[in-house]
C-alpha positions in Angstrom: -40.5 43.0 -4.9 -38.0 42.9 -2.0 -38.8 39.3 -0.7 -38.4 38.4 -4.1 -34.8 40.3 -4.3 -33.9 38.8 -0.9 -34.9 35.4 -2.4 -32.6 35.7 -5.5 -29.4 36.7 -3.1 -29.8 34.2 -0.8 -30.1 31.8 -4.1 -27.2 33.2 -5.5 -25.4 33.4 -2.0 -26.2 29.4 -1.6 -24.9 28.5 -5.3 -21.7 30.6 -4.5 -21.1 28.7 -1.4 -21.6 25.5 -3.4 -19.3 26.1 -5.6 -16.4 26.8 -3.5 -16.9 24.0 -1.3 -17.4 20.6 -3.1 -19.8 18.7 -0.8 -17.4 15.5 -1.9 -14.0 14.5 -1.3 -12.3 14.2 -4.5 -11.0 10.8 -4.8 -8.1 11.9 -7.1 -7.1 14.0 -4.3 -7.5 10.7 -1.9 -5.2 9.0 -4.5 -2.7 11.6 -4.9 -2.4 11.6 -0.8 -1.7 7.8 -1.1 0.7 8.3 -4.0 3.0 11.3 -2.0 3.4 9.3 0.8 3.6 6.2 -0.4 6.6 8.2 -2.2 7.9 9.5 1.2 8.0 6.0 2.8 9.6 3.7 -0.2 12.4 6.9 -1.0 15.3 4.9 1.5 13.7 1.2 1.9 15.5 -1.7 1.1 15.8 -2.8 -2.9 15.2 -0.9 -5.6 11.7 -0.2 -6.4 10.2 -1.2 -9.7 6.9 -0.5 -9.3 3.9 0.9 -7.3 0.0 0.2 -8.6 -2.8 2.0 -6.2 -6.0 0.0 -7.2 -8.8 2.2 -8.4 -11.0 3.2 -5.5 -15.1 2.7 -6.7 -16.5 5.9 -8.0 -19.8 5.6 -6.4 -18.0 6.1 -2.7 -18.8 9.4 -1.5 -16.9 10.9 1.1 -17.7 14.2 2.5 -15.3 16.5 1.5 -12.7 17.0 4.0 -11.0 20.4 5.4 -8.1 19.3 6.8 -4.8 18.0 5.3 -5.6 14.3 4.4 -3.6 11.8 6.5 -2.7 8.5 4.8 -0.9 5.8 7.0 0.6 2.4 6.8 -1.7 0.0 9.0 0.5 -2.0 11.9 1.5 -5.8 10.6 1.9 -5.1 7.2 4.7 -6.5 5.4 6.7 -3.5 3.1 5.7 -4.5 -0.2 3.2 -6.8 -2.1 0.1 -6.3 -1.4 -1.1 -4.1 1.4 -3.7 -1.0 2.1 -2.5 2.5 3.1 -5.2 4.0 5.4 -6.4 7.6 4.7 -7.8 9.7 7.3 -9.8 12.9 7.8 -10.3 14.4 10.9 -12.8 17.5 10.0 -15.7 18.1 9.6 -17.2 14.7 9.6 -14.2 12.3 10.4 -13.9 9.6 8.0 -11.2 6.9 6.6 -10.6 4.8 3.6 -8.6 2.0 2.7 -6.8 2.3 -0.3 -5.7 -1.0 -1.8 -1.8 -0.8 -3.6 0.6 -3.3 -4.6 4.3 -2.8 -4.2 7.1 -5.0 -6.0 10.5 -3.8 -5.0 13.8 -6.1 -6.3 16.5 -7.0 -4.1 19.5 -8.8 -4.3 20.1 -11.8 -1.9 23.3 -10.7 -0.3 24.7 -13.2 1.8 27.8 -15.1 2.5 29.1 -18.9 2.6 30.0 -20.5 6.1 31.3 -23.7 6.2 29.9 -24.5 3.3 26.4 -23.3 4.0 25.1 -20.0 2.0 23.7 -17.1 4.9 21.7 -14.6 3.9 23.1 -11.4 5.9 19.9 -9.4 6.4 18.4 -12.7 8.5 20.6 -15.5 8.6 18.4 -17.7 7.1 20.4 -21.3 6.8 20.3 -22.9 4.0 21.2 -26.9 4.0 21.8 -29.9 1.8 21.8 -32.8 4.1 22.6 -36.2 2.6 19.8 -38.6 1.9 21.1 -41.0 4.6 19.9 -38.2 7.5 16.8 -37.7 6.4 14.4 -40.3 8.0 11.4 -42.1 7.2 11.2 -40.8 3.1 10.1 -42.2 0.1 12.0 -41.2 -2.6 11.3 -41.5 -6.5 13.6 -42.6 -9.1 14.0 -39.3 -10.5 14.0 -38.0 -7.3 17.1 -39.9 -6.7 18.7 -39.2 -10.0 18.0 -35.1 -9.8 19.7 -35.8 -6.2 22.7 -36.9 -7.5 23.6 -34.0 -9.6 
């Protein structure tokens, strides 16, 4: 009777321990970490931000389920919006990282100014030229070509 007592306690003891630790990481929780800080970052960027879609991560990836504080990042070389992947990282106990997959569209105004008759665009001083026909060498031009030129 008392191994059998012992054996129901330690059952009950495992289940208990089950249930407060999820074996899994939640991948809401992954999401939500890439939706705060992808919050954080975009709060005083350029633009105005219409919109922020994190792609749906698949369901059958099973991460074990992490201790820490979730650590989501912006990979080096990425551009600040379109398409991109925020990296999220767990350091404990088993260290593991995901890419999560989001597309950013933020609107901006081209601001620029005209010099000398040539519009610059202040934030990189991109030049933007109409030369005559007569500098460009070596073309072949259409008729319409020609006639679109000339308005």
């Amino acid at each position: 009777m008392g191994r059998m007592l012992a054996g129901i306690v330690l059952l009950i003891a495992m289940t208990a321990t089950a249930v407060a630790e999820p074996r899994w990481q939640s991948l809401d929780g992954v999401r939500a970490a890439v939706e705060d800080f992808l919050a954080d970052e975009l709060e005083d960027g350029p633009g105005e931000l219409e919109s922020v879609t994190i792609d749906r991560l698949d369901p059958r990836l099973k991460l074990k389920a992490c201790t820490g504080a979730l650590e989501p990042s912006l990979p080096r070389s990425q551009p600040s919006a379109g398409r991109l992947t925020v990296a999220v990282r767990c350091h404990e106990p088993t260290p593991w990282r995901v890419y999560v997959p989001v597309r950013i569209v933020i609107q901006d105004e081209l601001r620029g100014r005209e010099v000398d008759g040539e519009f610059r665009n202040q934030r990189t001083m991109i030049e933007v030229e109409k030369p005559s026909l007569q500098e460009v060498p070596n073309m072949v031009f259409t008729r319409t070509f020609l006639e679109r030129a000339g308005d």
